[in-house]
Backbone as JSON Lines, residues from 0, in Angstrom:
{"i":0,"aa":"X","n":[8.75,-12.61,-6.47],"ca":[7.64,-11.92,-5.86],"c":[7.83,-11.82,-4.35]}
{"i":1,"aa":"X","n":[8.7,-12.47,-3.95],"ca":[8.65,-12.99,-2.24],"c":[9.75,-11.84,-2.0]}
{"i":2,"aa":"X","n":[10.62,-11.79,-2.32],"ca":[11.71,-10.74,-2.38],"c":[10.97,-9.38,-2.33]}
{"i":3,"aa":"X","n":[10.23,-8.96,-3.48],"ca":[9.89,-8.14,-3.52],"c":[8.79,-7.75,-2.47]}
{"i":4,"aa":"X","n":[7.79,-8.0,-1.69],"ca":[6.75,-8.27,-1.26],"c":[8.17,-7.68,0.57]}
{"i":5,"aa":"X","n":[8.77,-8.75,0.65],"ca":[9.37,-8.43,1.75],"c":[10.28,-6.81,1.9]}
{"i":6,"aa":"X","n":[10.92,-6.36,0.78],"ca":[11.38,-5.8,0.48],"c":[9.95,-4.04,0.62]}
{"i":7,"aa":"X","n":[8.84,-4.37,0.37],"ca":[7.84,-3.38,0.15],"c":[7.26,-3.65,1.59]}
{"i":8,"aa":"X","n":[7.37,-4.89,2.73],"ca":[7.35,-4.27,3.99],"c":[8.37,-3.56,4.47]}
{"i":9,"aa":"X","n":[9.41,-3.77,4.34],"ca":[10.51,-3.57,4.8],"c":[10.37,-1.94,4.74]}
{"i":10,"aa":"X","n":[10.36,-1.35,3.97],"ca":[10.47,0.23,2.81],"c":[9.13,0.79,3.57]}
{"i":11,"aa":"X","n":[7.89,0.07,3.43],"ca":[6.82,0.87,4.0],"c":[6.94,0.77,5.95]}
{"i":12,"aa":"X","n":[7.52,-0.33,6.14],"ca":[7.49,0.1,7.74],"c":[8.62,0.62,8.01]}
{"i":13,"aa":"X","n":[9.56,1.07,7.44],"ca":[10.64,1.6,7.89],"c":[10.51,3.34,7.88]}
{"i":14,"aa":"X","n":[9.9,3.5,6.57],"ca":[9.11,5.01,5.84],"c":[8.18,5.29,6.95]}
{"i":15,"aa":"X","n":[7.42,4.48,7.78],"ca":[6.33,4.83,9.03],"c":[6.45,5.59,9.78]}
{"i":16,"aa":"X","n":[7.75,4.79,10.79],"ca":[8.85,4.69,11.47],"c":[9.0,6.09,11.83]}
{"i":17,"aa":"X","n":[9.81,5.96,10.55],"ca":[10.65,7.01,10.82],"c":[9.5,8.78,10.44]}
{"i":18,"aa":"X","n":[8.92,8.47,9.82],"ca":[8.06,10.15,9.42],"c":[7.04,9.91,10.66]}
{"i":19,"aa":"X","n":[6.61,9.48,11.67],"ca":[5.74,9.4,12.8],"c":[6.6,10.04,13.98]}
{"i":20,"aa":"X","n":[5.98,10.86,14.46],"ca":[6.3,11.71,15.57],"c":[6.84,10.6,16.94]}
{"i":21,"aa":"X","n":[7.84,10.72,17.66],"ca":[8.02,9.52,18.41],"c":[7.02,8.56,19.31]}
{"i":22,"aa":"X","n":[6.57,9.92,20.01],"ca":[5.26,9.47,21.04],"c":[4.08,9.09,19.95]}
{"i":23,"aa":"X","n":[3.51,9.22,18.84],"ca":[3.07,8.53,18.32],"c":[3.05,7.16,17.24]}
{"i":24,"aa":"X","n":[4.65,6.86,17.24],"ca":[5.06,5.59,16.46],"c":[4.54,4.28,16.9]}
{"i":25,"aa":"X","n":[4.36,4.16,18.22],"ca":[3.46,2.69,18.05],"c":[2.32,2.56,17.58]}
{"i":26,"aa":"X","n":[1.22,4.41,17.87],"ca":[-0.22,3.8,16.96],"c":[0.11,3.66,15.72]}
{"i":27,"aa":"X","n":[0.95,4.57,15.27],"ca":[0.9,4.93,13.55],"c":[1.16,3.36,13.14]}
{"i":28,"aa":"X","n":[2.18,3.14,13.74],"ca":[2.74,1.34,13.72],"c":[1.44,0.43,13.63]}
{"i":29,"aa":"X","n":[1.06,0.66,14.87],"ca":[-0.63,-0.85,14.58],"c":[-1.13,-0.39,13.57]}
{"i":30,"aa":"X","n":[-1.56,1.13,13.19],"ca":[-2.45,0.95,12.39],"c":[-2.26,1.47,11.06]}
{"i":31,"aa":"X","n":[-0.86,0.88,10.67],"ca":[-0.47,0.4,9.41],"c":[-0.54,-1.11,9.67]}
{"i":32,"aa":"X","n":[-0.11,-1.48,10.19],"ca":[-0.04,-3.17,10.52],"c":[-1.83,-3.67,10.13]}
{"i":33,"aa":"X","n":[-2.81,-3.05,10.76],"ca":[-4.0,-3.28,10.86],"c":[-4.52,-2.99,9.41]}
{"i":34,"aa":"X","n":[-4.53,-1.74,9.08],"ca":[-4.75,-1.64,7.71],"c":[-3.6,-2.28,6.62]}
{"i":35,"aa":"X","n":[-2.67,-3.21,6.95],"ca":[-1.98,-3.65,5.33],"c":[-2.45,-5.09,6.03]}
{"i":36,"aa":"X","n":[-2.11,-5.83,7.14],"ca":[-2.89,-7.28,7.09],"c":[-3.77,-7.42,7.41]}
{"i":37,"aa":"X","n":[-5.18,-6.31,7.83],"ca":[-6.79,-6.62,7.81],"c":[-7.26,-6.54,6.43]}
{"i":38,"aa":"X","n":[-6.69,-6.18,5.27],"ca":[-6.93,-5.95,4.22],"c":[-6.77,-7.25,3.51]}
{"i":39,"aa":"X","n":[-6.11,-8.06,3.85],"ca":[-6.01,-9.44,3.3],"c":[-7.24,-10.22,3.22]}
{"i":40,"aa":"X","n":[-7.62,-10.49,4.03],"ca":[-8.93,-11.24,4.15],"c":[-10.08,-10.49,2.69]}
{"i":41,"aa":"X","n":[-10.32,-9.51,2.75],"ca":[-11.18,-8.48,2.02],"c":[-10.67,-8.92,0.47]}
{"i":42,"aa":"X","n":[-9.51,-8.75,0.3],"ca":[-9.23,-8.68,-1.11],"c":[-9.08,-10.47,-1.13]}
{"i":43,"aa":"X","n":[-8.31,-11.4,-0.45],"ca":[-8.28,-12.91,-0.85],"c":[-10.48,-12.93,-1.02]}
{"i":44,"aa":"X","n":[-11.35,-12.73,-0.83],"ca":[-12.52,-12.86,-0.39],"c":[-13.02,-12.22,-2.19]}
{"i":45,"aa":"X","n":[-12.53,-11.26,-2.3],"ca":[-12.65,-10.47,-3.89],"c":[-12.31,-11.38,-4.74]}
{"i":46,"aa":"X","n":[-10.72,-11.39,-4.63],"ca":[-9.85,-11.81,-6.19],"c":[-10.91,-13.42,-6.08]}
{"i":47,"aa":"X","n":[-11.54,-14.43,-5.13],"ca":[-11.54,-15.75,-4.74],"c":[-13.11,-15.57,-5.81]}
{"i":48,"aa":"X","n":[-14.16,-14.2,-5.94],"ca":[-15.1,-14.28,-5.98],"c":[-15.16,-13.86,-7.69]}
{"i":49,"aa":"X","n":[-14.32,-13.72,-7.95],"ca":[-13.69,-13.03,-9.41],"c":[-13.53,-14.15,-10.52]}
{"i":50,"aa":"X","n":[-12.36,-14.62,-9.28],"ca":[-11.93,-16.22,-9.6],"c":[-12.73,-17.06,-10.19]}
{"i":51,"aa":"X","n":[-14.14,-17.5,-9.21],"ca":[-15.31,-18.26,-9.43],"c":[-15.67,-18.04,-10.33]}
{"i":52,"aa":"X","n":[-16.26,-16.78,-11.74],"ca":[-17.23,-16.43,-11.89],"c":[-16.26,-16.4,-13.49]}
{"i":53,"aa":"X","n":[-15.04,-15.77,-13.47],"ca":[-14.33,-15.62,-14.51],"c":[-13.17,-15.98,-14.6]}
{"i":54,"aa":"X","n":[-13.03,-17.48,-14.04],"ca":[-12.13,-18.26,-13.73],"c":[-10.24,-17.8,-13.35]}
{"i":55,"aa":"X","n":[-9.38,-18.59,-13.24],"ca":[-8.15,-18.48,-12.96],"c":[-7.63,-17.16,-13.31]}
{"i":56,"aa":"X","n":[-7.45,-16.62,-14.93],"ca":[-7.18,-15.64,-15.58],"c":[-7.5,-14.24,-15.07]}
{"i":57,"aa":"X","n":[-9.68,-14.18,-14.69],"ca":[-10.29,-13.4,-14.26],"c":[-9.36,-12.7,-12.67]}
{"i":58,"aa":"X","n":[-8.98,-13.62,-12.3],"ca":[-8.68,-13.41,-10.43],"c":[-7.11,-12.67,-10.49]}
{"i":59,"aa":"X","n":[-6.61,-13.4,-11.83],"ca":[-4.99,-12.71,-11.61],"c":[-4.78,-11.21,-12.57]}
{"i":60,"aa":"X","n":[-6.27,-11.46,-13.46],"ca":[-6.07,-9.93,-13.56],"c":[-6.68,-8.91,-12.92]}
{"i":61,"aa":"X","n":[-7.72,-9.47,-11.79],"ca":[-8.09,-8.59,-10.6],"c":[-6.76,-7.57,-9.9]}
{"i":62,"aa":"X","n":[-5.77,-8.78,-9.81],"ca":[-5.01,-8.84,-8.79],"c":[-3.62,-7.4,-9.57]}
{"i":63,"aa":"X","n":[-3.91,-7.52,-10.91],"ca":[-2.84,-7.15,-11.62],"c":[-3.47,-5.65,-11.73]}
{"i":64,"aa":"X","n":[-4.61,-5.39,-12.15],"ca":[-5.5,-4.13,-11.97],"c":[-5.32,-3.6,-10.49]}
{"i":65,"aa":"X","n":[-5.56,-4.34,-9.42],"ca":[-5.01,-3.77,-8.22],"c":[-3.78,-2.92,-7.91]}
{"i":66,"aa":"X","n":[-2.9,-3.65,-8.66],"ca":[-1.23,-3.12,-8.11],"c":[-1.33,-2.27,-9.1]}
{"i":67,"aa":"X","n":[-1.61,-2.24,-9.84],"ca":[-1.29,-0.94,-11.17],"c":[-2.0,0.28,-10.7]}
{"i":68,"aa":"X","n":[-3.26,-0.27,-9.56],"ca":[-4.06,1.04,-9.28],"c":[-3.39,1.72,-7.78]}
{"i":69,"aa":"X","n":[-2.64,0.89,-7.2],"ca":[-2.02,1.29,-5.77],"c":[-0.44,1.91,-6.58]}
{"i":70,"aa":"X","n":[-0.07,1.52,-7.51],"ca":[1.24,2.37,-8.0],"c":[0.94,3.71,-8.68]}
{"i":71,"aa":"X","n":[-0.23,3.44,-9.41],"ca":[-0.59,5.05,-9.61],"c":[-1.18,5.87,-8.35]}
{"i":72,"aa":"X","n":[-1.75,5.37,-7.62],"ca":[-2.19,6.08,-6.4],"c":[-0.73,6.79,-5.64]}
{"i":73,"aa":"X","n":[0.01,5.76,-5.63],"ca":[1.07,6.14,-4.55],"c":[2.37,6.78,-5.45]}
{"i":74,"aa":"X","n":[2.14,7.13,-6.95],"ca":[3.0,7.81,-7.58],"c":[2.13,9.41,-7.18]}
{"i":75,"aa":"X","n":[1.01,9.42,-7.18],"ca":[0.14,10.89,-7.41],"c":[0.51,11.07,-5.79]}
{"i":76,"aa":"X","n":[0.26,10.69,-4.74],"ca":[0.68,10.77,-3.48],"c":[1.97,11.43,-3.47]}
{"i":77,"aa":"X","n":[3.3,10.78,-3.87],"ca":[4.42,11.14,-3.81],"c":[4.13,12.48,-4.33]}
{"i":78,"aa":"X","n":[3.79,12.37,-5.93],"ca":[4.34,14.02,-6.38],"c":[3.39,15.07,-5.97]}
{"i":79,"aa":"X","n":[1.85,14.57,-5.08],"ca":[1.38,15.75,-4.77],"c":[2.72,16.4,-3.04]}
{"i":80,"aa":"X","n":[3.04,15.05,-2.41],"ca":[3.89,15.81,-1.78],"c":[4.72,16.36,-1.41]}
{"i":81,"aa":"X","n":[5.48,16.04,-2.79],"ca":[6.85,16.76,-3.65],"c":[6.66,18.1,-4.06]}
{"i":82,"aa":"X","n":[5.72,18.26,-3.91],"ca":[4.76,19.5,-4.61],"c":[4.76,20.27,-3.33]}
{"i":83,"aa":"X","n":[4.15,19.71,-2.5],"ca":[3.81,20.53,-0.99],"c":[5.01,20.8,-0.34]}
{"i":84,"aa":"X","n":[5.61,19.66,-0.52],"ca":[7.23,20.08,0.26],"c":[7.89,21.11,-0.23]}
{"i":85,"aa":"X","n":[8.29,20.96,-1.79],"ca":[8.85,21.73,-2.6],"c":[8.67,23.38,-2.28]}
{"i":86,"aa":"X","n":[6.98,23.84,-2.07],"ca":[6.6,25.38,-2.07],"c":[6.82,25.64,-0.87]}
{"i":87,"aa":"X","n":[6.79,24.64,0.35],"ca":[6.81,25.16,1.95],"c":[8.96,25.42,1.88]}
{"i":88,"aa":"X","n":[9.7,24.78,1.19],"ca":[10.46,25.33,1.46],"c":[11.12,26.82,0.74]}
{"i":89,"aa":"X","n":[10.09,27.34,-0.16],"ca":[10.24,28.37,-1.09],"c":[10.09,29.52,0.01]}
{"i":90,"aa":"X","n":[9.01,29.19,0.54],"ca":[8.43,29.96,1.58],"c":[9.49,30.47,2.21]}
């Protein structure tokens, strides 16, 4: 998981990086930084309240419903802009 986890900063700040216009790569930079580790607190605060209520099991399948819902999000992302790319170069 640690591999991987490093490996999915690595890929998303590098992907930032580089598609951010130069003069704007340090905001785009904080505020990916801001939105992927201000988000920690929010969700440890969720899965913790999940946890309580529908014990150990309840919290790790919070956690498992999460990633399944950010991989379909960010598969429909990709191909809507595979889609957009695709017709602007038809053009």
């Amino acid at each position: 998981m640690g591999a991987v986890s490093i490996a999915f900063l690595t890929t998303g700040n590098s992907t930032i990086q580089l598609a951010a216009p130069p003069q704007m790569r340090g905001r785009v930079t904080g505020l990916w930084t801001t939105a992927f580790v201000g988000s920690t607190p929010i969700g440890a605060v969720a899965v913790g309240v999940i946890a309580h209520f529908y014990r150990g099991r309840g919290g790790l399948a919070a956690g498992v419903v999460g990633c399944i819902a950010a991989v379909i999000a960010g598969a429909l992302i990709f191909r809507h802009h595979n889609t957009i790319h695709h017709n602007t170069k038809e053009i």
